[in-house]
N, C-alpha and C positions, 0 to 999 in steps of 0.2 A: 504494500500500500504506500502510495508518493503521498506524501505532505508536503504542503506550501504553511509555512509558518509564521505567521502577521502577527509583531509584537513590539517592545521595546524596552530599555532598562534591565533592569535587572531582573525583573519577574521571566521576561523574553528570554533573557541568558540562560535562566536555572532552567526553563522549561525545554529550551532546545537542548541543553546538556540533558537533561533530564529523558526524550525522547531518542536521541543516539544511543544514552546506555542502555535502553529497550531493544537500542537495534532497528527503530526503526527508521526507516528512508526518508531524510528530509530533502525534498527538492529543492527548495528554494526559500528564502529569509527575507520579508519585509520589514523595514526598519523605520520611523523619520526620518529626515538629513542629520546630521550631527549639527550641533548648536553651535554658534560662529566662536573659533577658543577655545575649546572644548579639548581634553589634551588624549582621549581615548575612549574606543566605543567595546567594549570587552564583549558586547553580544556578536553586533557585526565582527572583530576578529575572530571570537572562537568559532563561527559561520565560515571565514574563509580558510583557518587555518583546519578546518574538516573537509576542505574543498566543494563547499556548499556557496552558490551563487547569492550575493546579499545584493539585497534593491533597496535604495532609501530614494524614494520619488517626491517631491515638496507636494504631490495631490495623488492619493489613490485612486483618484475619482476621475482622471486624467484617460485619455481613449487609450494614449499611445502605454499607459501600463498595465492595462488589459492585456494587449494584442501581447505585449512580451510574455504576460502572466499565463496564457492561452498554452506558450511554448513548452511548458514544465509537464503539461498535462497532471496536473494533482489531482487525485482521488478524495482526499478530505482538506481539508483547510482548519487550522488550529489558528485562533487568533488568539493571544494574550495579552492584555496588558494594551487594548488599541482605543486612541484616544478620537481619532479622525473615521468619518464616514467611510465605510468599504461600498464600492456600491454592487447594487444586488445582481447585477449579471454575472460577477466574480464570486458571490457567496453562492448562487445557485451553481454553478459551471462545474466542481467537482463531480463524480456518480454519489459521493458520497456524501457529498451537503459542507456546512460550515460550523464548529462549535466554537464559544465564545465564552470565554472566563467573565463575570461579573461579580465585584466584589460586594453584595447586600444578597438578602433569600427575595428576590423579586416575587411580584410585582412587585414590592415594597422597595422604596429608594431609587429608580430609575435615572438614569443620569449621569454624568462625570464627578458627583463628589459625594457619592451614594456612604462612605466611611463616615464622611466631617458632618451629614445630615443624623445620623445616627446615634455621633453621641453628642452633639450639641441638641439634639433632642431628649436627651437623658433614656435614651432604651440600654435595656440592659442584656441586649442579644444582637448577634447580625449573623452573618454568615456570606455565604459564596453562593453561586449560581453558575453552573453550567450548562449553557442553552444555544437554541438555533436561531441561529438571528436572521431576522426578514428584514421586511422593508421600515418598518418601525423604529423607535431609538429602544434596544433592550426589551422588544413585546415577543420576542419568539417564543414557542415553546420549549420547556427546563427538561432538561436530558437529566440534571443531578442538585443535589442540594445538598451543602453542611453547615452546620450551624456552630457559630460560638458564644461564648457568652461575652461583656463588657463588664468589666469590674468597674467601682467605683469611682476608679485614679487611673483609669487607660485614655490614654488620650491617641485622634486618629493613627500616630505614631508606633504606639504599642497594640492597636487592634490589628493596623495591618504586616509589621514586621512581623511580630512576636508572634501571632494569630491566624491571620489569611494566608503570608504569605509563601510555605513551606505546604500549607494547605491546598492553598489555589495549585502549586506543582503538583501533587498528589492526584487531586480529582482530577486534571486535565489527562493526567496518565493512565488515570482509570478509566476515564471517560473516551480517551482512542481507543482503549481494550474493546468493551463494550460496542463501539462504531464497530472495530474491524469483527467482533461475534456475531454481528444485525441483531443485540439486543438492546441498543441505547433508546431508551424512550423516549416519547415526543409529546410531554403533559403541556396543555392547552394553559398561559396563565389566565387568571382573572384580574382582567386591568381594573377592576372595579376596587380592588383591594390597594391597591397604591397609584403612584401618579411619577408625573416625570421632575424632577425638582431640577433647579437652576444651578451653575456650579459656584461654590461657595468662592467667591473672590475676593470680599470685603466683609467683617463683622468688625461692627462697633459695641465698646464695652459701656454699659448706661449700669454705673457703682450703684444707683437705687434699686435696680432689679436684687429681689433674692440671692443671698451668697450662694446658690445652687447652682441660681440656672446663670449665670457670668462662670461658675465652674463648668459649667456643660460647656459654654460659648468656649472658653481658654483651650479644656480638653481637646473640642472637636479641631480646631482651630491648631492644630499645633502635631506637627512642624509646618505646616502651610495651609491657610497663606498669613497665617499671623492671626490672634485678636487686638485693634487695636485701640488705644487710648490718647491722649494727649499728656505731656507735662511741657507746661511755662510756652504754649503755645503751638508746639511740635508734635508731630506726632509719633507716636511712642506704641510698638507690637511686645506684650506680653505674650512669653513660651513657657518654658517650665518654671511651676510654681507649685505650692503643697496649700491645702487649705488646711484652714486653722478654727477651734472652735473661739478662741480669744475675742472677744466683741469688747467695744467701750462706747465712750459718750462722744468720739471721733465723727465725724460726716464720712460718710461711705465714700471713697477713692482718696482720705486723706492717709499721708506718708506716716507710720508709728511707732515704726524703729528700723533700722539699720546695725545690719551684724555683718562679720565679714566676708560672708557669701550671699548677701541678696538684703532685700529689704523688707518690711510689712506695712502691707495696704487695709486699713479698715475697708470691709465690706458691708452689705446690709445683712446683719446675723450673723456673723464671722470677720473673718480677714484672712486674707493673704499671704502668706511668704514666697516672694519672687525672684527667682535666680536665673531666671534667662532674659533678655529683651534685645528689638533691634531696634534702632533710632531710625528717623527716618532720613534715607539717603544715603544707610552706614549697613555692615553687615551685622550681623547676629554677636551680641557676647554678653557675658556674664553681667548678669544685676549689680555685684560687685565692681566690677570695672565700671558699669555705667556709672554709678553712684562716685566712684571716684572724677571722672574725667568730667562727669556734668554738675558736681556740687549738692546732688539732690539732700536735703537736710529733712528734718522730720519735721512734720507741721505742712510740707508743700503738697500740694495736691493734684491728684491725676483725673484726666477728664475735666 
């Protein structure tokens, strides 16, 4: 059986390694372009250094990467990890059809940022989806489902390294077994049950909401694209932080103390201790470093 494998990152890399030690015949590796800079693309090399043909085309959706894709003749198509439209002449055209990794138990969470809606929503469950993708965004019918749980202090970070992502290699492996058996099923979703959501690009932190749900918003939010707040006019992404049951007579986003790795935020019901942030226009570093280099003192207020 030829596979044609449409992926990227790292999920892309583990799953084509993942499908060689099966032994089975990857034809050919779509990728994106690489990012202008970018000092190395470990999926497309370990694709060429197996002698496996890698395409990074700037549009899937392009005629002229049809007609090359036509040339492979693949049997099944594994997409992993694909963020961009495939269009549907190319998911139909294998004998074998197209499965598709998605990171939520669809219908529920549909969309590009199906993890960050999850637990900025406070659920205390997600899981994966593997299904046949139509012409729809994520409506095909589900070949497989696994489910995890979300502890209290996971943030999208640790649901999907720690969680999906050794998982998602898994199902997908099980999930060509099954294809190549002609036992993979083809359960009908019900869209009526979830909906397609927007991808999470901006959250802002409002200190008067519930010290919960600003903890859902930080969680989901973190490693990207940031939650974020303001300090002395700037804008200011909180990442890792620990809540705290410590409450006082503070206004919610005022500064409460400062230690040598981070600092605390009154919240409404709690508070914060903060050890990661990015300023804006600067990279990512420690709460401590910030507080050094920007002067932030206690009494200042964020938001």
């Amino acid at each position: 059986m030829r596979i044609a494998l449409i992926g990227q990152a790292a999920f892309g890399e583990k799953v084509l390694e993942a499908l060689l030690a099966e032994g089975e015949e990857v034809a050919v590796v779509y990728m994106p372009p690489d990012a202008p800079g970018s000092k190395g693309n470990p999926f497309r090399e370990l694709a060429e250094a197996k002698g496996i043909p890698a395409r990074q085309p700037a549009r899937m959706r392009d005629p002229e990467v049809f007609e090359d894709y036509r040339h492979f003749e693949a049997d099944l198509n594994v997409m992993a990890f694909v963020t961009e439209i495939v269009p549907l002449a190319m998911l139909d055209y294998p004998r074998l059809g197209t499965i598709q990794y998605h990171p939520s138990l669809l219908p529920r969470h549909r969309g590009g940022s199906a993890i960050n809606w999850a637990v900025i929503n406070g659920e205390t469950k997600t899981g994966l989806t593997i299904f046949w993708p139509d012409e729809g965004l994520d409506t095909g019918p589900i070949l497989m489902q696994k489910e995890v749980a979300i502890e209290p202090d996971d943030t999208l970070g640790t649901v999907y390294f720690n969680k999906l992502f050794a998982l998602g290699v898994e199902a997908m492996l099980e999930s060509v077994r099954l294809v190549k058996e002609g036992t993979a099923p083809k359960i009908p979703q019900d869209l009526t049950e979830g909906e397609y959501e927007p991808l999470c690009r901006r959250m802002t932190i409002d200190w008067m909401y519930p010290v919960g749900l600003v903890y859902n918003v930080i969680r989901g939010c973190n490693p990207s694209p940031g939650a974020s707040t303001s300090w002395q006019g700037a804008a200011l992404k909180i990442f890792d932080c620990e809540r705290r049951a410590v409450s006082g007579p503070q206004a919610p986003g005022t500064i409460t103390g400062i230690a040598e790795n981070g600092f605390l935020v009154a919240a409404n019901g709690g508070s914060f201790f903060v050890k990661r942030v990015q300023p804006a226009g600067a990279a990512k570093l420690s709460a401590a470093d910030f507080v050094a280099s920007a002067g932030m003192r206690v009494g200042d207020r964020l938001g």
